[in-house]
C-alpha positions in Angstrom: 33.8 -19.4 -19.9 33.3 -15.5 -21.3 29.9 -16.4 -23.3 28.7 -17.5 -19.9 29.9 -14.5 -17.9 28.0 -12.2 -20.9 25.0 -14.4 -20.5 25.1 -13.7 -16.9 25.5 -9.8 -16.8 23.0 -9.8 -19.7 20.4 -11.6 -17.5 19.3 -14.1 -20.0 16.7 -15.5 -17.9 15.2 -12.4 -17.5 15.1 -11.5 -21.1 11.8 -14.1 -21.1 10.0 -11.1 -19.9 10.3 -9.2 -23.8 9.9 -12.2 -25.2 6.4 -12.6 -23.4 5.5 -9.2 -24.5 6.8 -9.7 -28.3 4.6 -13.1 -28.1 1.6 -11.6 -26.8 1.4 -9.2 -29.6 2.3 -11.5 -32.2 -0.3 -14.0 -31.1 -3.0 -11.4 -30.4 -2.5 -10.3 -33.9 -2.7 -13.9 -35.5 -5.7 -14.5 -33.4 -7.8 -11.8 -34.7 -6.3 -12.0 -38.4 -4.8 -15.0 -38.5 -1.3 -13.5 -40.4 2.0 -13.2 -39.4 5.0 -11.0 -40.6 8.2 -13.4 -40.6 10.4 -11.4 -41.3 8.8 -8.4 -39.3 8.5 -11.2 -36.0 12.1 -11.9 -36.3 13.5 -8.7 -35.8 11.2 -7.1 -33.6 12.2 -10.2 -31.2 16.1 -8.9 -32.5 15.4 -5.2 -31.5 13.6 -6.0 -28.6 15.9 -8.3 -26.8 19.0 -6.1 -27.6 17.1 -3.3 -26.3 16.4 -5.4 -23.0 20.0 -6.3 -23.1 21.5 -2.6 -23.3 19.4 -1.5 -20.2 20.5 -4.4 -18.5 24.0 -4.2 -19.3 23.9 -0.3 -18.4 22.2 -1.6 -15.0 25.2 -3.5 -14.1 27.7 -0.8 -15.3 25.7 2.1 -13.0 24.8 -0.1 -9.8 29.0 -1.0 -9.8 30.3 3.1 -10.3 27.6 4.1 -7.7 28.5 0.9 -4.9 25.5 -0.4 -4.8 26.3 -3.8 -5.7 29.0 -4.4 -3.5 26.3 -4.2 -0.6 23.7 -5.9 -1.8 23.0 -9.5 -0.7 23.4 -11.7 -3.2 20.5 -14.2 -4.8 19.2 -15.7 -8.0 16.8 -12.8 -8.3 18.5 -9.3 -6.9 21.5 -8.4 -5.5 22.9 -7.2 -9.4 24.8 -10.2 -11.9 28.2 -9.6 -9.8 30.5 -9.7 -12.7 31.8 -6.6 -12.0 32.5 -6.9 -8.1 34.0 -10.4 -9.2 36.3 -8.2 -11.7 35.1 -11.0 -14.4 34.5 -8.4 -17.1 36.1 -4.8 -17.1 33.0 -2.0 -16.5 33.8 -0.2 -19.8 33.5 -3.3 -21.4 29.8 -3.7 -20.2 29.4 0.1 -20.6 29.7 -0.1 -24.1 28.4 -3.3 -24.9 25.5 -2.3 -23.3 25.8 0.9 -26.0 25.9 -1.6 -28.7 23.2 -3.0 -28.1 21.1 -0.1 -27.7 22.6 1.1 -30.9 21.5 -2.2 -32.3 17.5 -2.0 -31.2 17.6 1.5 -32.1 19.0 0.9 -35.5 16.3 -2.2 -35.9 13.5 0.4 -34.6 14.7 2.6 -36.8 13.8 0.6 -39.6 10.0 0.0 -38.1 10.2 3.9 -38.2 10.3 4.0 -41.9 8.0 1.4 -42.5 5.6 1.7 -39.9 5.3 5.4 -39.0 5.2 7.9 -36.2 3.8 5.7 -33.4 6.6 3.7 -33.8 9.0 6.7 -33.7 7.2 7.6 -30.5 7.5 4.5 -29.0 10.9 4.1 -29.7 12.1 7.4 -28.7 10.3 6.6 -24.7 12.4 3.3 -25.3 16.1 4.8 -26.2 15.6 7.7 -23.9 14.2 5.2 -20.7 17.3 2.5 -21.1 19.8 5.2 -20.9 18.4 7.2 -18.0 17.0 4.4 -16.2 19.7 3.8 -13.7 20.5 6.9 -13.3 17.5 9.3 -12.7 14.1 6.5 -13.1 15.2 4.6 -10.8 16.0 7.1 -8.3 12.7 8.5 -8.5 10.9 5.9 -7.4 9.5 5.2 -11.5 11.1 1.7 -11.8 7.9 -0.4 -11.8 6.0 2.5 -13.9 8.9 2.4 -16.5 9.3 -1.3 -16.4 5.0 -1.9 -16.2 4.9 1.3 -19.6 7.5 -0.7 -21.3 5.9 -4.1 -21.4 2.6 -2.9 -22.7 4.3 -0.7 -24.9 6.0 -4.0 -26.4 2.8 -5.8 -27.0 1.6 -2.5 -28.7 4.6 -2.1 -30.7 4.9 -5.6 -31.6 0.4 -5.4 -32.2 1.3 -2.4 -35.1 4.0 -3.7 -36.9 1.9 -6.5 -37.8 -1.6 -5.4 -38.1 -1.0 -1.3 -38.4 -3.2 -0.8 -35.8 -3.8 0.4 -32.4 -6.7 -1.3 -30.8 -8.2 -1.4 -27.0 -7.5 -5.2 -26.6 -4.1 -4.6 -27.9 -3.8 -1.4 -25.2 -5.5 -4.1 -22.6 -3.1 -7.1 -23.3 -0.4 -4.6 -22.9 -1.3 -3.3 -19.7 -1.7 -7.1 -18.3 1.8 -8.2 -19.6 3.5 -4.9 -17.9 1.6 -5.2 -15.0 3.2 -9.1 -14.8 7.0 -7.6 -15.4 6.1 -5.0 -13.0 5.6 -7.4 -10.3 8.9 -9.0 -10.7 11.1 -5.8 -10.2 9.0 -5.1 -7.4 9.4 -7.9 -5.1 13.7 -7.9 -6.0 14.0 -4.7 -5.0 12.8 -6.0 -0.9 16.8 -7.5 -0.4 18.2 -4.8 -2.5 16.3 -2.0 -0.2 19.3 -1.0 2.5 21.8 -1.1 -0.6 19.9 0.9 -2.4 18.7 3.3 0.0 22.4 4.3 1.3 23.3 5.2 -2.1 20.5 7.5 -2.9 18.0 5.6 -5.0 14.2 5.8 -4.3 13.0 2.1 -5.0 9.0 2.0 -4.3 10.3 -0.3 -1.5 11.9 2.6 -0.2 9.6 5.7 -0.4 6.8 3.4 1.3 8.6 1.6 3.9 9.1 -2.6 3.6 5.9 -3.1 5.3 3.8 -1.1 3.5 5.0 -2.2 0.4 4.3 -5.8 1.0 0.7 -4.9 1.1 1.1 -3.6 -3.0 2.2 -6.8 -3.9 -1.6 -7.1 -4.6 -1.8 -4.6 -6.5 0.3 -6.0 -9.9 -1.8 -9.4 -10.4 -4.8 -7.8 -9.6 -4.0 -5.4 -12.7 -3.2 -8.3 -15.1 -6.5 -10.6 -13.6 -8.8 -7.5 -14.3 -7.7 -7.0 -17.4 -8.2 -10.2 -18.4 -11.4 -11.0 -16.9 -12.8 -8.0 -18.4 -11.3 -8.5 -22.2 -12.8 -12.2 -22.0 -15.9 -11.3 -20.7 -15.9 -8.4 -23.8 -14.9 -10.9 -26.5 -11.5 -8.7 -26.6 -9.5 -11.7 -25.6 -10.4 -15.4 -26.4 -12.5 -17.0 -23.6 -9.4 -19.1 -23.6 -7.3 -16.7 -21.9 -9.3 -17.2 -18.7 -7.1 -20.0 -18.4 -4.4 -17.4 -16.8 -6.1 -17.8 -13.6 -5.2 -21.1 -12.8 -2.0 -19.1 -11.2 -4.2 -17.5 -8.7 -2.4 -20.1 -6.4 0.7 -19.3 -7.1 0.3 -15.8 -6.4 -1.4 -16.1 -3.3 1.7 -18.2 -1.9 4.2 -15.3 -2.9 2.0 -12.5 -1.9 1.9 -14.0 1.8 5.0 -15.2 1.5 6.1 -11.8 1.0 4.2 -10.1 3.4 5.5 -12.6 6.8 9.4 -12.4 5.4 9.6 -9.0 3.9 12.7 -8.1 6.4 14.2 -11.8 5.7 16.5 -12.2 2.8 17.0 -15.6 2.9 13.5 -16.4 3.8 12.2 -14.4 1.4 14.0 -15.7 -1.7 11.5 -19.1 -2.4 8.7 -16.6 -2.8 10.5 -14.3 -5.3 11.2 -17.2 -7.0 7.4 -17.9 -6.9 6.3 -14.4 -7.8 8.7 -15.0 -11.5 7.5 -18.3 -12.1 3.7 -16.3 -11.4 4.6 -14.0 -14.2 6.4 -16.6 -16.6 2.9 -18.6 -16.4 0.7 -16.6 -16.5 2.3 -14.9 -19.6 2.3 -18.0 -21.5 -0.7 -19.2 -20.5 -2.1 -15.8 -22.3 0.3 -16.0 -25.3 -1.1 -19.9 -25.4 -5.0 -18.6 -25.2 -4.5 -17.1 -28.4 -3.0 -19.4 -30.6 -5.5 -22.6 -29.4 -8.2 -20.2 -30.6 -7.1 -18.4 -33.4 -9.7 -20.2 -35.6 -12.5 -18.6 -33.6 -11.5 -14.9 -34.0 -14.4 -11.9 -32.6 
């Protein structure tokens, strides 16, 4: 019963969203040199996902001391975990696991520091600094998608130099595709959370542009990620393969009118958030799965 209600304020579903980006730069990097690092894989996944974990723990522990998530609506994708409303965990419990585990990916980090250099120093000081002031000043600023869309890409390119020790444009391009997916999925939770959010001070991009005009920017995230696809294909900086992403073009057309008819609709809104994740999940893996199926055909 208490693993479950950790797995639930941790988010684990949404934790598929680092592993996407750790993937990505792992099979970009096998792709064009066909190695892999095992032991450098496994804990980058390790200091990854507990980084994830700490800002999503911290989340919980700052939307439940400001009283936001006591009037949000509640639904598989917004509306905070509830733990803490439910008075299942205690907040300083969450607090400091959430501490731990930034402790944990920074310690992990740390070592990529020492092996790897100042661009991983650099990338993990915008990390550790980003979790612990995202729910307090990013996300009041309206920044949330930019921090969440910066963080994915800066994954793939962390992940990309611990194994090749390199910083490339495909690797900067694949990046900005898989934040640009993660991106999309904070954006369209944040339409319930909006009145929530709003009376307690935060700035969502919901917020500062109004519901209906924000509906309209829904088009902006996949357009990011189908651009920089197209483009890297078309360049031979991404296997021809990865063209296979756009098979999901369906998928996001149905959330991104779906969104745009019930974007003042809670209830009829939630099959189309639900449709906007499973847009990023897919079209994640279908990229991650471009590389591997043509890894013996590198440029």
């Amino acid at each position: 019963m208490m693993l479950s209600v950790w797995l639930r304020v941790i988010r684990v579903r949404f934790l598929l969203a680092s592993v996407i980006a750790v993937s990505v730069g792992l099979s970009m990097n096998w792709w064009q040199h066909n190695s892999f690092d095992v032991l450098d894989g496994l804990l980058t996944f390790a200091g990854v996902m507990a980084l994830h974990a700490s800002v999503d723990l911290l989340n919980d522990f700052w939307d439940f001391k400001r009283g936001i998530d006591t009037h949000t609506p509640k639904t598989k994708m917004s509306g905070g975990t509830g733990v803490l409303p439910e008075g299942l965990l205690k907040p300083s419990s969450v607090y400091r696991t959430g501490i731990a585990f930034l402790i944990i990916g920074s310690v992990i980090g740390g070592y990529f520091v020492l092996t790897d250099g100042i661009i991983i120093a650099v990338i993990l000081g915008f990390a550790i600094l980003s979790i612990y002031f995202y729910s307090t000043k990013i996300v009041d600023s309206g920044l949330g998608e930019f921090f969440v869309a910066v963080k994915g890409s800066m994954i793939v390119l962390g992940t990309y130099f611990i194994q090749s020790d390199q910083l490339t444009a495909e690797a900067t391009m694949a990046g900005a595709a898989v934040g640009s997916l993660s991106a999309i999925v904070l954006f369209v939770a944040s339409f319930p959370d909006h009145d929530a959010d709003k009376s307690k001070g935060r700035k969502t991009l919901v917020i500062v542009v109004g519901k209906e005009t924000a509906s309209k920017l829904i088009w902006f995230f996949p357009l990011v990620s189908y651009a920089v696809i197209i483009t890297g294909a078309s360049l031979g900086l991404f296997p021809t393969a990865s063209l296979i992403c756009l098979v999901t073009i369906p998928l996001m057309v149905k959330s991104g009118i779906g969104l745009q008819k019930h974007h003042s609709s809670v209830r009829e809104l939630i099959p189309y958030m639900s449709s906007t994740l499973m847009f990023g999940r897919i079209t994640g893996a279908l990229f991650i799965a471009s590389f591997f199926v043509s890894f013996s055909m590198p440029t």
